[in-house]
Every structure is written in structure tokens, then in C-alpha cells.
N, C-alpha and C positions, 0 to 999 in steps of 0.2 A: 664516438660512442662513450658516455659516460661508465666511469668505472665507481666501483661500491666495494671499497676493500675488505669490508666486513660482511657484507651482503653476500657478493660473489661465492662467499664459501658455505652459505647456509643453502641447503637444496628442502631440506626436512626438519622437522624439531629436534631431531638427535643432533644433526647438525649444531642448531644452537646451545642444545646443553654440554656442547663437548665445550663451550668455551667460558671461561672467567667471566664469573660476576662480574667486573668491574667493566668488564669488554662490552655490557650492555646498551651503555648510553651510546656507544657509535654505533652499533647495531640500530638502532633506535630512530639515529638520524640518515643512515645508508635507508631504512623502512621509508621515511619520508622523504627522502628527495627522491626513490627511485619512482614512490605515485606520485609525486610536483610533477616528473620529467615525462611519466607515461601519461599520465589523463591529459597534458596540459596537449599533447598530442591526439587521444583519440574520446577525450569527454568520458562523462561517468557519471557515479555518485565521488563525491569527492570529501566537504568538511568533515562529512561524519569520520571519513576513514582515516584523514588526518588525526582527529580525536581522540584512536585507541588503539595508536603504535606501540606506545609503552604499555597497554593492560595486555596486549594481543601477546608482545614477547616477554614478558612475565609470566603469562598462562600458560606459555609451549616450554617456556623453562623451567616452570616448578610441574608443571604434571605432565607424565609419562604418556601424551598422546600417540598414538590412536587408543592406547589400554584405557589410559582416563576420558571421559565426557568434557568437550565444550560443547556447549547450546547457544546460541545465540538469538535474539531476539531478532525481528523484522527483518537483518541481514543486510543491512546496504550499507554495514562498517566491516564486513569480512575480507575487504583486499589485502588488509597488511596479512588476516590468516591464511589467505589464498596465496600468497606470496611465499609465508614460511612454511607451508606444506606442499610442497612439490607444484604448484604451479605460478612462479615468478616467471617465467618464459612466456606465457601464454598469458600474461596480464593485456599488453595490445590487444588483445581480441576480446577484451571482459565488453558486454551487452551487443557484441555483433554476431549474426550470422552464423553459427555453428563454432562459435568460441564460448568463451568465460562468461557462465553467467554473473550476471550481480548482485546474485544471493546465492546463497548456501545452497548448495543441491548433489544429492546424495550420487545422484549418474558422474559427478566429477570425482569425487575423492572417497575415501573413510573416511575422513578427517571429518565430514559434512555430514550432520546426524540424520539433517531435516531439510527438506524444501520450504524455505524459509520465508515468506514475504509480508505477513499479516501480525500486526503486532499482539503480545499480551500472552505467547504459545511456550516461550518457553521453559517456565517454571512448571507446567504440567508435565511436559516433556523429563524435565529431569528431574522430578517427582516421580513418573513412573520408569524411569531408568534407573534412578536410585532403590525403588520397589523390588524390580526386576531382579536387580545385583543380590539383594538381600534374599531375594525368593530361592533364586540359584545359590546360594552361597559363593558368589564371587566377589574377589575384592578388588574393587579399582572407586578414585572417587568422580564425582561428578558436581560439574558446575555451569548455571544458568546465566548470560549477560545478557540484563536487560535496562532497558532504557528510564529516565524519571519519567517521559510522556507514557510509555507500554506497563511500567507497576502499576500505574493509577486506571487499568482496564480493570471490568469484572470478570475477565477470567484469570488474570492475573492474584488478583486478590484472591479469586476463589482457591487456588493452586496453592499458596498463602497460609489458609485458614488448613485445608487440607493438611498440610505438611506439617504444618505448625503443632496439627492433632497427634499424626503418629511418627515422627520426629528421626526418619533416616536421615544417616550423614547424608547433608548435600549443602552446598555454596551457590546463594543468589550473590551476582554483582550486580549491585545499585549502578550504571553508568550514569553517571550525571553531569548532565551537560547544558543544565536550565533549557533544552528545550527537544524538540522533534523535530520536524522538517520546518515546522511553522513553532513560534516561543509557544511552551506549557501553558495551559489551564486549569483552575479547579484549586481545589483545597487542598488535595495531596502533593501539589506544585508549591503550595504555600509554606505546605506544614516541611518539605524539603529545604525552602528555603530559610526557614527559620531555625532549623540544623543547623545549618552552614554557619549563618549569623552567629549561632550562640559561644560565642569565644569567654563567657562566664563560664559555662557549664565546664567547657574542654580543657581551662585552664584550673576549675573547681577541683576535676576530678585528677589531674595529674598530683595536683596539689596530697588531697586523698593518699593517693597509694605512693607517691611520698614518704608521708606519715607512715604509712601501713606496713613497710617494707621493713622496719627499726623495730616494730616490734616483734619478741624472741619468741623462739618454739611455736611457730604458725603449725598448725595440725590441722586434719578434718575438722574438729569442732571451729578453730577461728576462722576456718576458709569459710565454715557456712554462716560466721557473725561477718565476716568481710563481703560476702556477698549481701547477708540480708542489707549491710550499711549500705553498700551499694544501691539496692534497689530504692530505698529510704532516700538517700541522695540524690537520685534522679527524679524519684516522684516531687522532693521538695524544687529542685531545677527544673530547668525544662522539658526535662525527659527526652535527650534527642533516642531518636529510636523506638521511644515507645510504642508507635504504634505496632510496630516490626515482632518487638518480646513481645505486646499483645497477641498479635496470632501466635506466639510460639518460636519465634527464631531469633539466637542469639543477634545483637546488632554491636558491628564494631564500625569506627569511623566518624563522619570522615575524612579520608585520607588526599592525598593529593596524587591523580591518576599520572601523572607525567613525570612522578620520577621513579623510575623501573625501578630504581633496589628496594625503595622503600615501600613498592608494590610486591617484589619479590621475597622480601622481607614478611611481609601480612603473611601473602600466603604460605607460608612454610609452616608459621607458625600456626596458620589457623588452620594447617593439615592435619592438626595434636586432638582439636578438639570436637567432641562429639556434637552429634545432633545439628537440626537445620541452623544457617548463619546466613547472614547478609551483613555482608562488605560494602560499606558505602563509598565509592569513589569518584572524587573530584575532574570532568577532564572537560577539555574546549575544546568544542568543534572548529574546524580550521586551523589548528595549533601547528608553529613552525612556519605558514604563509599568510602571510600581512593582509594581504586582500582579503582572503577566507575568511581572519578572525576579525577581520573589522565585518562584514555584510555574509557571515556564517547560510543566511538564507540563501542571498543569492546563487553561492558557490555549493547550495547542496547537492545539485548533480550542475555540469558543466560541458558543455562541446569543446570543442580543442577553443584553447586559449593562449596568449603569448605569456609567456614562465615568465619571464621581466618586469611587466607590466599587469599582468591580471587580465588583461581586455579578450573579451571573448566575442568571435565574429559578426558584427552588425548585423540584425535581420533588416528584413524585408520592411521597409518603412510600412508598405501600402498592405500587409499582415497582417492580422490579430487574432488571438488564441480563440478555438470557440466556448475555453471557458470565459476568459474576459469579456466574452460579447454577451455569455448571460451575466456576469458581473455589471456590467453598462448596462442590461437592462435593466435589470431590478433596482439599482439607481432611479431611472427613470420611471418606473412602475411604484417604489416607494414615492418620489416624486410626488406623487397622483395621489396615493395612498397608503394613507399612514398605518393601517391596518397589517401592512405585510411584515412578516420574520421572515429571518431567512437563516438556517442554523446547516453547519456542518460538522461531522465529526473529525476536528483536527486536520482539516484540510481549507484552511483561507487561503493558502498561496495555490495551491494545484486546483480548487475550482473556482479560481478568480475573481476573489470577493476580497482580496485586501483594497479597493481602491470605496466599496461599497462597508466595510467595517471602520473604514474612515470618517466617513460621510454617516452613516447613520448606525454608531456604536450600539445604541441602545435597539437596536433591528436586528443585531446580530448576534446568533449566539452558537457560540464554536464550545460545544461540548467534549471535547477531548477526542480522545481513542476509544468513545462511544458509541458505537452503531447502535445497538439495542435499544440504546436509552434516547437515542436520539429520534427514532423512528416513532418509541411511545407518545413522545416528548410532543413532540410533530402533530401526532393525533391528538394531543388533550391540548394543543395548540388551537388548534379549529375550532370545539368544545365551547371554547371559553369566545368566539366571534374571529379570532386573529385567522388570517390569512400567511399559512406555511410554505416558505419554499423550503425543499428539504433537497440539498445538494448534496451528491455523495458520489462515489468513483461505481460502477457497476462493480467488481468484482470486492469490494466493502460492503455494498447490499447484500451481499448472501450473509454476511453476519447477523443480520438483525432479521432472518426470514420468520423467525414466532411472532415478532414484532409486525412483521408486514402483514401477517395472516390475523393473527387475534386483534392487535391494538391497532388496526388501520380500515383493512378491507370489510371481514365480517360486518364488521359496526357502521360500516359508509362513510367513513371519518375523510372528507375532502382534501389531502394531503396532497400539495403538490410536487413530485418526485422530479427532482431535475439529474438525472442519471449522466454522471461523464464517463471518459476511459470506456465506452459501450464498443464491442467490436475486440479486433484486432488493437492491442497499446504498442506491440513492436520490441525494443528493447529490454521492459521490465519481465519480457515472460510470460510465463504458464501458471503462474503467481496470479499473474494481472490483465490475464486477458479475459477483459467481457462479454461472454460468448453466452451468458445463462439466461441474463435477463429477459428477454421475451419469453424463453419459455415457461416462468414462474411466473411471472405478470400476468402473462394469457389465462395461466389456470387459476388465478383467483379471483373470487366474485366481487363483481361492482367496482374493479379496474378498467379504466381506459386509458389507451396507448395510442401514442402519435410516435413517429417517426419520422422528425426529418430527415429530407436529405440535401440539405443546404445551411448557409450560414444563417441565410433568411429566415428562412423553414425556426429557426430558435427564435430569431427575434419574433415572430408573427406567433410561433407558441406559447412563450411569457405571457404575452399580450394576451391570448385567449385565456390559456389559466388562471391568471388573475380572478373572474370573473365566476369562475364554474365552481360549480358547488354540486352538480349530482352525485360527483361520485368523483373518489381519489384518482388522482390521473399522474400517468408518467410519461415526461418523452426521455428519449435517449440517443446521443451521440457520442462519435469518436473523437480522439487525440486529433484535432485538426487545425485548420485554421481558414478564416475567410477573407476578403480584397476588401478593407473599409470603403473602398472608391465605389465598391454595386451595391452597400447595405445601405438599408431603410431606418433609420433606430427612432426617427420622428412622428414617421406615417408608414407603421407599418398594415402589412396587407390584412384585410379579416379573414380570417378562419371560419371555413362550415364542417362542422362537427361531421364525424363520418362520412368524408368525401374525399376519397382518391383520385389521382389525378394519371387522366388518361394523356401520354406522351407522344404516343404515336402510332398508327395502326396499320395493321396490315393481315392478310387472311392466312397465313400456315403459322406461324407461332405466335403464343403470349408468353410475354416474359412478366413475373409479376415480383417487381422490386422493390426490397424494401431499407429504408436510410440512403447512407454513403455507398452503397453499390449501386446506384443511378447511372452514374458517370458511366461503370462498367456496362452495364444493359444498355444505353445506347449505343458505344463502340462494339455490344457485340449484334447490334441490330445492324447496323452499319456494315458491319463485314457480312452477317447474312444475305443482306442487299445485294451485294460485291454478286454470289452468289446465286442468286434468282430468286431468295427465299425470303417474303416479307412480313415483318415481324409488330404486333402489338405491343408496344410499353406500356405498362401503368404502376406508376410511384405508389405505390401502398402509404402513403401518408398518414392516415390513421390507420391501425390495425387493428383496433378495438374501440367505438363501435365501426364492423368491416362496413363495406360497401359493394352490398350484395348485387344491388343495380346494377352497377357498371364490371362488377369483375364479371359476373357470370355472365350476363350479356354478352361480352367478348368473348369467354372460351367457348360459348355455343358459336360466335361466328369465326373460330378458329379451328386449328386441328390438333394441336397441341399445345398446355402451358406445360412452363417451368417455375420455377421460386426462385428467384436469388436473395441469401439470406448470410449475411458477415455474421452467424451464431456458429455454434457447434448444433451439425445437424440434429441433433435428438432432445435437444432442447431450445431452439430458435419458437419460429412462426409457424413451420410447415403443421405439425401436428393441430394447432388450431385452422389455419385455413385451411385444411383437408376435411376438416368435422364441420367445416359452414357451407362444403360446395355441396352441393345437392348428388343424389346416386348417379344419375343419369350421365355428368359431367364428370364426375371420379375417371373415367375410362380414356381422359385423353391428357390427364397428367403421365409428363415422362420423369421428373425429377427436379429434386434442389440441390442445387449448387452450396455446400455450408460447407463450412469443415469438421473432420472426421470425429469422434468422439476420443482423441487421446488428446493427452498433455501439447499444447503449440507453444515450440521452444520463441526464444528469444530471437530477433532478427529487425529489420525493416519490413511494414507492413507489405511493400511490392515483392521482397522477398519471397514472406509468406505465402500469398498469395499462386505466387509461382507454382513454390514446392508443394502446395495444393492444389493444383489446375485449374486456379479460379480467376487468373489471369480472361481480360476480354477474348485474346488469341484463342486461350485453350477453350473457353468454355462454348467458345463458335466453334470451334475444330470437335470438338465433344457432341452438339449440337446436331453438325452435320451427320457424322456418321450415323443418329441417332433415325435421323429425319429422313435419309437416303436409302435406310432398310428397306 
């Protein structure tokens, strides 16, 4: 068992403040190798959290947490904070099964303000904590870390302009790390990096107060001729910052995030001064292991890996991701037609379009930590004749829903929504599990919904939507993957528009399934069989326009359906397919199998499953007692 001689003795941030400034930088590297030693054992999010050992124990050492506010942005750099506030023991278990999650979450600690997972939150957040403090007359400070991909969101900025207005003490930290999960976009990527560059300005201005320091009897009146020069100075420079003192907040930086004192150092001193600041700070994702900081992307989460080498366990040759499989198509459907875009917000790597922004740059447009804009964007996409594929995680989609509503649906705007992360995601959480999306799709007008439940079922969908133009259409699937050796990518199957497909039939139940719970509906037909009891399937394939033909047909020559639906019950399928079956037939629905309407923590989908009785075993054994009344 490796040992951490500095580590070992921090349980809590008091901990840490009991010990010498200079005592930091071991502290600093006992932080990193004890996540090399743990992830490289049970995987994670990892570069990021390499990245902000040094700002994390600077934070806990200069402010009196839990009295003082951290906030933290998106949260999947909070291990070294998890670490120094009482949970370094329970790091093994961060994204498993009734362990650690991998964002901030208020059920683990105080330490944890927010359930963290969606980026751009947390300058609001300590906006209205710093409000609150003032409202109450309490004094403690507060401070926001947020990313250079998550400042350049609008609600970021808006949070921004706000504070900028009525100007409580509080501290944004710029983390800057030239990128997100996937490298930065846009102009506020640009106008950061052109900060960094400015080594005129940084050396102009040291130069400056230099001079400024010789001259005698500095009083109120010269601070405010030292300031007005100042500002005069930057306007003639480049103005790193400017845009920051535009909304209102002082700008200092930047700084170099990796060396604790001189982090330690800022903040103490910029604990003196009033009103809103943003601390620009320099740091590298992957920082401390060679592999991370060379391919920062690759290692931004990780399955166990050998610490030596970097090499992380081979998959399955005969594999592939089901976001890369619509990545390969649209490849191939650009191929055909040059008419298509394909834009996501700040997600190329997770919905498997970097092999496709390779191949056709000018096709793809990765609009940042934009959902709103991206969604508009999509629609006045179509507009103009172009054909939109609009990729986006499900549980991202609820950011942009005015956008889905106004600038999409209402107007018939033919946007095609290729929905990932749909269902159960497993490890990321309650953050990020896709459970909504049918039931806001279904309630808006002149949407159509497919649902496969195969690998194929995507590729055969691509295919169709290419073409369709009635009306905005979505499919949706989960975190999977399909056997290259059975897909079609050449000749794929055709699509008939509002046709479900009947699986197999039998007279006392229907099961009416919809996506990636296929699989389950047949193993639980299967055991009904076992049973005596023989069971209708049918794949709900499309759910909008439904297939009023063949479902009702079947439940009249049945005795009871059910719905199996991977949403949260009270906003899946059921509520619309309850409103399309006729009165008559209402009377021999027994239930939907979804899950409940709270938070579903972090685990393995099968886990889930389980701990919800949605397992095939349970939902037969549910079934039976159901049917043997």
C-alpha cells in the first residue's frame, strides 16, 4: 500500500491549514499520485482532476471552509476536493454503485454546495450566496471555479453582467485550461488566448507601477490618477481583461495555476479587496502524468489502466460506440449529400463526430456549451434549405427546451434531433440520466419520434431522416454499443413511417416496448412461456406518428398490456400512449414498468435496474402475481 506522508495526515481543510506554507507543494504531489494510484485502478474522470490539485489546496488553505463558499463548475475536477474534505477513503468507490459520486453532491458532504453536472451554474450560484450573506448580514466569502469552455455560456455571462451591476464581494476563478472535454470554440476561446499571448502588455504594465511606486506621498487623490492611468494603459494595450471590467469585475491575471504559493499568495491578497474579481488562472489538464498531458482528451475519464505505461484495457475489437455508428453514418449520408450540417454543443468526442469533423470541417459546427443557441441555430438551419443533424446528450436537451418549443416545433422547422445518453447513462448519475425526453417530445406539436432498439434501428434511422421534411423528428438512444460483424452501414434497411413492429404473439399479455428494453421484453416473454402464460411483443419503433393498427388490434385480442419504458414514469411514453388507446381498451392496461420519479443515483445500468425491479426476472415475477389474481 502506498504511503503519502503529507496526505496521510489531512483528513479535512483544517487539517491542511495547520500546516506550513512551504509544506504545500508535497501536499500537492501526495494529491496527485494518490489519483494516478486510485483511477489508474478503478477509472473515472481523471485529466481534469490532475489539472486543479494546486488551485483545490490553495482554496482549502486560504478560505475557512465549510464557513467560506466553493462552487464549482460542471464538477468532474472535484476529486482532489473530495479527497481533502473527509472523503480520501472512499475515493475507490467514486462513480460506482452506492459510492462517490463524480460530481459534487450535496447528500455527500457540506463541503458540496450543489449537485453539480451541467456547465455555466456556477456563477449564479455564488451570486446568490454572496446576495444571501449580505441579505443576512453574515460574513464569510465566496468563490465560483469555472472553466474557459463554461464562462463563454449565456448563463454564465448573464450571472456576469448581473454581478458586474450590483457588485458583492465575490471571486470567479477563470480555470483555464485551453479546453473542456473536447479543445474550446468561439471568440471568448480566442479573446483568452490572446491574454495569455500578451507578454507586451504584462511586462508594460509591471514596468508601470515600477515607476509608480518612487513616486512620494501617494494619497487618495494619486491612487485615483494611478488608476485612471491605469485604465488609459490598457485601453491603449490590449486590454487583457477587458471584457471582465466591462461587465463589472475587477480582473487580475494571468497567473500560473500550478504553483500553490503563488496561488496562495493571490488569494490572500485578493481577500483585501472589495467588490466582484475574476482571477485568471493558468493550469494543464493532465498535469504530473505524461500520457494525460500529451492526449489530455483521451484520458479525460479512464477505466483502470497500467500507472507505468498509460495503456488502458483493449475493447472488443468486433464493438463500436452507438455514438460512432451515427458518426459513420453521417459520413456516409454527407457522402450523398452535401446539403447536411451536423452541429453539436461541445460534445465532438462524446457523440462521435470527431472522425466526421475530420472529413467534412466545413459540415460541422460545434457551437460551444450552447444548447439554446444551438437548437435556434438548427432551426434557421433548415430555413435557409440545409439539412440539420442536431446531436446532443438527452439530459443537455432540457437546456435549450424554449428553443425546442418556439424556434423548432411551433414553426415546423424540420430539425433533425439525434438524441444520445437517452435512458439509464450509469456512472455519471442523476445529473445525466435521460429519462425526460419522450415525455416533452410527445407533448410538443409536429414532433415525430422513433425509437430504436438496436444498433441498426440508427443506422436505418439516419437514413430515413435525411429525407423527411414534414415535420422535426427525433430518435433516441442509450450509452451502448453494437457487433460491427451484424450492421448494415451500406444497405441499410427502409423505414415505414409509423410502423411498429410486432415480435411475437400470444393471447394473455402484451408487452408494448419501447428502445433498449427489447431485449428485456423478450426474456420476460420467455419466462412467462416457462409459465403457461403467452405473451404479445411489439417494439414500439416509432412512437409518434403511433401505430394505432397493430397496437390496438392486439390489446383487443389480449387480456392485458403493460409498457416498458427506460424513462422516469411520469414523463416517459405512457401518458401519450394512454391518450391514443381508445376508452374501451383503457380497462385492460395493468402498468409501466419506468422508474420512479426521484433522483437515480450513479451505478451500472444492470445495477439500476435491479434496484428498481426492472430487471427481466423481476418484472416476470411482478407480472405473475399481477395475472394470477
Amino acid at each position: 500500500m502506498p504511503s503519502y506522508p503529507y496526505l496521510d495526515k489531512i483528513n479535512f481543510p483544517e487539517d491542511l491549514r495547520n500546516l506550513k506554507e512551504t509544506d504545500l507543494p508535497a501536499v500537492c504531489q501526495d494529491v496527485r499520485e494518490y489519483i494516478i494510484d486510485t483511477l489508474s485502478d478503478v477509472g473515472g474522470h481523471f485529466a481534469s482532476n490532475l489539472g486543479v490539485v494546486e488551485l483545490t489546496v490553495a482554496l482549502h488553505y486560504v478560505f475557512q471552509t465549510p464557513k467560506d463558499k466553493i462552487i464549482w463548475d460542471v464538477g468532474h475536477q472535484t476529486y482532489p476536493h473530495k479527497i481533502l474534505t473527509g472523503r480520501k477513503k472512499e475515493l475507490p468507490t467514486v462513480r460506482k454503485w452506492l459510492g462517490l459520486s463524480g460530481f459534487p453532491k450535496r447528500e455527500e458532504s457540506e463541503y458540496d454546495l450543489y449537485n453539480t453536472g451541467h456547465a455555466g451554474t456556477s456563477i449564479s450560484q455564488a451570486l446568490g450566496e454572496a446576495c444571501a450573506r449580505d441579505l443576512m448580514g453574515e460574513n464569510y466569502k465566496v468563490a465560483a471555479v469555472i472553466g474557459d469552455a463554461s464562462i463563454a455560456t449565456g448563463m454564465a455571462l448573464e450571472a456576469m453582467n448581473h454581478g458586474g451591476h450590483i457588485k458583492p464581494n465575490m471571486l470567479v476563478i477563470l480555470n483555464d485550461n485551453y479546453m473542456s472535454i473536447s479543445k474550446n470554440v468561439g471568440s471568448i476561446s480566442n479573446y483568452l488566448n490572446r491574454i495569455i499571448s500578451s507578454q507586451v502588455y504584462n511586462k508594460g504594465k509591471t514596468a508601470f507601477y515600477g515607476f509608480l511606486k518612487w513616486i512620494p506621498l501617494i494619497g487618495p487623490a494619486l491612487q485615483a490618477l494611478a488608476h485612471n492611468m491605469e485604465t488609459s494603459f490598457k485601453h491603449f494595450m490590449m486590454r487583457p481583461g477587458g471584457l471582465f471590467e466591462d461587465l463589472g469585475f475587477t480582473y487580475f491575471g494571468p497567473i500560473d495555476g500550478h504553483d500553490v504559493n503563488r496561488v496562495v499568495q493571490m488569494l490572500q491578497n485578493l481577500s483585501k479587496i472589495q467588490g466582484p474579481i475574476l482571477l485568471h488562472v493558468l493550469t494543464q489538464k493532465g498535469k504530473g502524468y505524461k500520457p494525460a498531458e500529451a492526449d489530455p482528451i483521451k484520458y479525460h475519464g479512464v477505466t483502470p489502466f497500467n500507472k507505468e505505461s498509460g495503456k488502458m484495457a483493449s475493447a472488443d475489437a468486433n464493438k463500436i460506440g452507438l455514438s460512432k455508428i451515427v458518426g459513420k453514418t453521417l459520413i456516409d449520408l454527407t457522402n450523398m449529400d452535401k446539403r447536411i450540417a451536423v452541429i453539436t454543443p461541445a460534445m465532438i468526442e462524446g457523440s462521435g463526430l470527431r472522425d466526421y469533423q475530420e472529413t467534412y470541417p466545413n459540415h460541422t459546427f460545434d457551437v460551444g456549451i450552447a444548447e439554446q443557441h444551438s437548437v435556434a441555430f438548427a432551426g434557421a438551419m433548415t430555413n435557409g434549405g440545409a439539412i440539420p443533424f442536431m446531436c446532443i446528450y438527452s439530459t443537455f436537451l432540457t437546456r435549450a427546451m424554449d428553443q425546442l418549443v418556439e424556434d423548432v416545433s411551433l414553426m415546423n422547422l424540420p430539425v433533425r434531433f439525434v438524441i444520445d445518453r437517452a435512458g439509464i447513462v450509469g456512472p455519471d448519475g442523476e445529473t445525466h440520466q435521460g429519462l425526460s425526453d419522450l415525455g416533452y417530445l410527445a407533448g410538443l406539436p409536429n414532433m415525430d419520434i422513433m425509437v430504436p432498439s438496436s444498433a441498426q434501428d440508427i443506422i436505418d434511422s439516419l437514413h430515413f431522416m435525411k429525407d423527411y421534411t414534414e415535420h422535426p423528428i427525433a430518435i433516441r438512444f442509450p450509452k451502448d454499443n453494437g457487433d460491427l460483424r451484424e450492421l448494415k452501414f451500406e444497405s441499410p434497411n427502409q423505414v415505414n413511417k409509423g410502423k411498429a413492429r410486432l415480435v411475437s404473439e400470444g393471447k394473455d399479455l402484451l408487452i408494448l416496448s419501447l428502445g433498449f428494453m427489447l431485449p428485456i421484453a423478450k426474456q420476460v416473454a420467455e419466462i412467462l412461456k416457462s409459465k403457461g402464460i403467452t405473451t404479445t411483443v411489439i417494439d414500439l419503433f416509432w412512437l409518434r406518428p403511433y401505430d394505432s393498427d397493430l397496437v390496438h388490434k392486439c390489446i383487443e385480442s389480449t387480456q392485458k398490456f403493460v409498457i416498458l419504458d427506460e424513462s422516469y414514469l411520469h414523463a416517459g411514453a405512457s401518458g401519450y400512449l394512454l391518450n391514443e388507446i381508445p376508452n374501451h381498451l383503457i380497462g385492460k392496461f395493468l402498468k409501466t414498468f419506468a422508474l420512479p420519479l426521484e433522483p437515480i443515483h450513479h451505478g451500472e445500468r444492470n445495477q439500476i435496474l435491479e434496484h428498481y425491479r426492472l430487471t427481466a426476472s423481476q418484472i416476470a415475477d411482478d407480472l405473475l402475481q399481477s395475472l394470477q389474481k
